[in-house]
N, C-alpha and C positions, 0 to 999 in steps of 0.2 A: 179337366181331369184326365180324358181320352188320352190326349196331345202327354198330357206329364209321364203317363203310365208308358204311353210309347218309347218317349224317348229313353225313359229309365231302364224299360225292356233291351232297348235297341246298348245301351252301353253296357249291361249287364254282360249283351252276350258279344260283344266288344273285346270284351275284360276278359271273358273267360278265355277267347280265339289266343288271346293273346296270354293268356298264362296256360292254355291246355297245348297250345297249338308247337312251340317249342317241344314240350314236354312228348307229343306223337312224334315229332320228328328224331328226338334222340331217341327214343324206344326202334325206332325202323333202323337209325343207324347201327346202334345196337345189334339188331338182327342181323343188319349186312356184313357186318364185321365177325359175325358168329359163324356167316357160311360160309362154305369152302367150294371153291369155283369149278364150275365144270367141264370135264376131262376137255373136250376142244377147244375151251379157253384157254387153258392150260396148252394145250398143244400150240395157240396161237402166241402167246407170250414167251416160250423156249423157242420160238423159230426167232422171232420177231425183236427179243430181248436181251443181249449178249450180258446182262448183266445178272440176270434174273438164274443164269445155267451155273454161275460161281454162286449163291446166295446160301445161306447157313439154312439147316432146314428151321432152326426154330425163327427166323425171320419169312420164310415162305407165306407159312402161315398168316403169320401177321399181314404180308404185303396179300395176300389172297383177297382176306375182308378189305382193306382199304381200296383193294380196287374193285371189291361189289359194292361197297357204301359209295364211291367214285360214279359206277354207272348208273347206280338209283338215282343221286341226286343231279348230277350232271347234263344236260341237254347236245346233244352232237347234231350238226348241221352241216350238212354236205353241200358245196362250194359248186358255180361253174358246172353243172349236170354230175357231180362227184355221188355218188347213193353209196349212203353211210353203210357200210356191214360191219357183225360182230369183231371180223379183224382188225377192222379201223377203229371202232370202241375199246375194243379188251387191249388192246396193243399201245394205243395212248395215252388208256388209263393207269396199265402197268409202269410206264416212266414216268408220267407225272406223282406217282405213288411210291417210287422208289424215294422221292425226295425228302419224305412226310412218313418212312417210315420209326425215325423215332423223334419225331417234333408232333408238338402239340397243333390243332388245328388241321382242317380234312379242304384249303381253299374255300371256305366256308364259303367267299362272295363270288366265286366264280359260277356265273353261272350258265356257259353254254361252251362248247369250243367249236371253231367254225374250223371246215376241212377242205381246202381247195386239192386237184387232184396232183397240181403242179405249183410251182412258184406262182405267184399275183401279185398284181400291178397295186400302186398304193400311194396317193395323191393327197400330199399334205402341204403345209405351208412353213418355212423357215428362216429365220430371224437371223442377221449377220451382227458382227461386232457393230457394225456403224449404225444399226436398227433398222435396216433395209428389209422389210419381208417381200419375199419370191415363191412362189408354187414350184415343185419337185415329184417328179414321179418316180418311184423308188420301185423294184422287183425285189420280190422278199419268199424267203422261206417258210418266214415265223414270224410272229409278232402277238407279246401281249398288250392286249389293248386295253385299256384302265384298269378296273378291280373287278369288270364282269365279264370279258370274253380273251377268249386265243385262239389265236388262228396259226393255224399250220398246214404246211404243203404235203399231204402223202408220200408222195414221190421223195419228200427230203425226210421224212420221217424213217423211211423203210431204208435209205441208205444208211444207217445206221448198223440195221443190221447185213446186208449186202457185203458192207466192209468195215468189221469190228476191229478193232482196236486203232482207229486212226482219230480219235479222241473225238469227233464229228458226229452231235445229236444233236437233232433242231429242236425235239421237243423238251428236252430236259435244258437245253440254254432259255427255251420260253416259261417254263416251268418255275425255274431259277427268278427271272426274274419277278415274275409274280409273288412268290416269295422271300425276295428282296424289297420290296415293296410292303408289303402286306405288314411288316415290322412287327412281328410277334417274340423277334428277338434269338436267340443263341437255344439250341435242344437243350434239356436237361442231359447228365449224362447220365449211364446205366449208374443203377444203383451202387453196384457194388464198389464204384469208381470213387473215390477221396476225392478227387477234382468238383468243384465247386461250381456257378455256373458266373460267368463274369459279367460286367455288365455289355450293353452290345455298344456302347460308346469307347469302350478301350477296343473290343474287339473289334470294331471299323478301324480302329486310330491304325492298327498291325495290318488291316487291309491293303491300308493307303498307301503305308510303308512299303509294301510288298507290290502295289503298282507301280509306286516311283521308281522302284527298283527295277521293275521290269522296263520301266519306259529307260533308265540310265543303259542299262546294256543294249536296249535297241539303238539309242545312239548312239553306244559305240563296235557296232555291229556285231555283236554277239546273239548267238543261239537263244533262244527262252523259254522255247519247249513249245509253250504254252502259241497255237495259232495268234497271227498280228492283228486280229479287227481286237482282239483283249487290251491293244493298247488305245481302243477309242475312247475308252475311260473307264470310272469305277466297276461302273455298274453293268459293263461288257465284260469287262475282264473279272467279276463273279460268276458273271453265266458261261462263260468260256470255260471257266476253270473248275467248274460246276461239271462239267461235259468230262473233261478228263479225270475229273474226282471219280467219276463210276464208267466211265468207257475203259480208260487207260490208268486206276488208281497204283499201281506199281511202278509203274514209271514216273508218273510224276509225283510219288512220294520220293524216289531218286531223284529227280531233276530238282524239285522246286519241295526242300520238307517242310517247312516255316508254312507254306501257301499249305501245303497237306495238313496240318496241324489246325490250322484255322478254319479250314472246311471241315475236319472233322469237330472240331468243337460247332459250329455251327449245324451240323446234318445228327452229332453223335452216334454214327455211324464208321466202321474203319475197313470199306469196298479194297484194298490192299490184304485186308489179312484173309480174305474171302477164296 
């Protein structure tokens, strides 16, 4: 009877971890999203954030708690003898929070980012048309790495802001793709918006469209606006064009509007009229 009462004991409070334990955690998010960050945070994200000095004040706010609910939940680990500070925290969390501020979902499964101080080395293995796998050592900026880590180069991170408007963010291309992944799908758009929300299978079909397109003028050497590693394929040329969505969004609502239109129906956000 000992043994039965245990084990009953033991799933009871199983059950509860698991229906109280969600339930504490939205209540904290909740609070993180309710505060408002502190004056040298803030000083660190105006220096650090060229996007963040255009921003509406009623989006401030908002991006404020998403990037306290960001640092609560989030793990940062400094790379290569890198010692994480508040500006590598607030500064990281600020772009990847620029991406998510009107889509549903806070990167729920992410759960650490790793900070090298420079570029790092990165040793995978890759498969050719004929099925031949080779080992490859790659030097990288950024890189998200499945659905629980990203890693990024400080040094490429802060060039961002060093030299704003050259359409060049590593953390918001690594951000992008996580969220190209993660498939939660197209933002709702503001309320007051008649625009309805489509499904994200037309909306990739106009993606595709808009890469081929770009790959047709590279072959016939034309300008594209948009940096060339965008023509490595889909899912480059969303994080690419991710980067100039909020680094350069006036420009390339000139250069490229069709690609502007689709980022904005996917972020429901319009960094152009900012």
């Amino acid at each position: 009877m000992g043994v039965t009462v245990g084990i009953a004991l033991a799933a009871i409070a199983v059950l509860a971890w698991l229906i109280v334990g969600p339930m504490l955690a939205a209540r904290r998010r909740r609070e993180a999203l309710a505060r408002p960050l502190p004056p040298e945070f803030v000083a660190h994200i105006e220096r650090n954030v060229p996007a963040r000095r255009r921003m509406p004040a009623e989006l401030r706010a908002r991006h404020d708690g998403l990037i306290n609910a960001f640092l609560a939940e989030k793990d940062f680990v400094g790379c290569n003898g890198l010692e994480i500070t508040d500006e590598i925290r607030v500064t990281i969390a600020a772009l990847a929070c620029l991406l998510v501020l009107a889509r549903r979902g806070h990167y729920d499964e992410l759960h650490s980012v790793l900070v090298y101080p420079t570029a790092f080395w990165v040793e995978d293995e890759v498969e050719d048309e004929a099925g031949v796998v080779s080992q490859r050592r790659r030097e990288l900026s950024g890189e998200a790495w499945e659905a629980s880590r990203i890693i990024l180069s400080w040094d490429d991170v802060l060039e961002a802001a060093t030299a704003p408007g050259q359409g060049y963010n590593v953390a918001l291309h690594e951000f992008a793709h996580y969220l190209d992944a993660e498939g939660l799908g197209l933002a709702a758009p503001p309320r007051e918006s008649p625009v309805r929300v489509r499904s994200l299978t037309d909306w990739s079909a106009d993606v595709a469209d808009e890469f081929e397109s770009m790959l047709d003028a590279v072959d016939r050497g034309e300008d594209t606006f948009l940096d060339p590693y965008a023509a490595e394929d889909e899912a480059e040329f969303f994080a690419v064009a991710t980067e100039d969505f909020f680094e350069r969004p006036v420009e390339l609502k000139a250069a490229r509007p069709r690609l502007y239109g689709l980022l904005q129906e996917f972020y429901a956000l319009d960094p152009a009229a900012w």
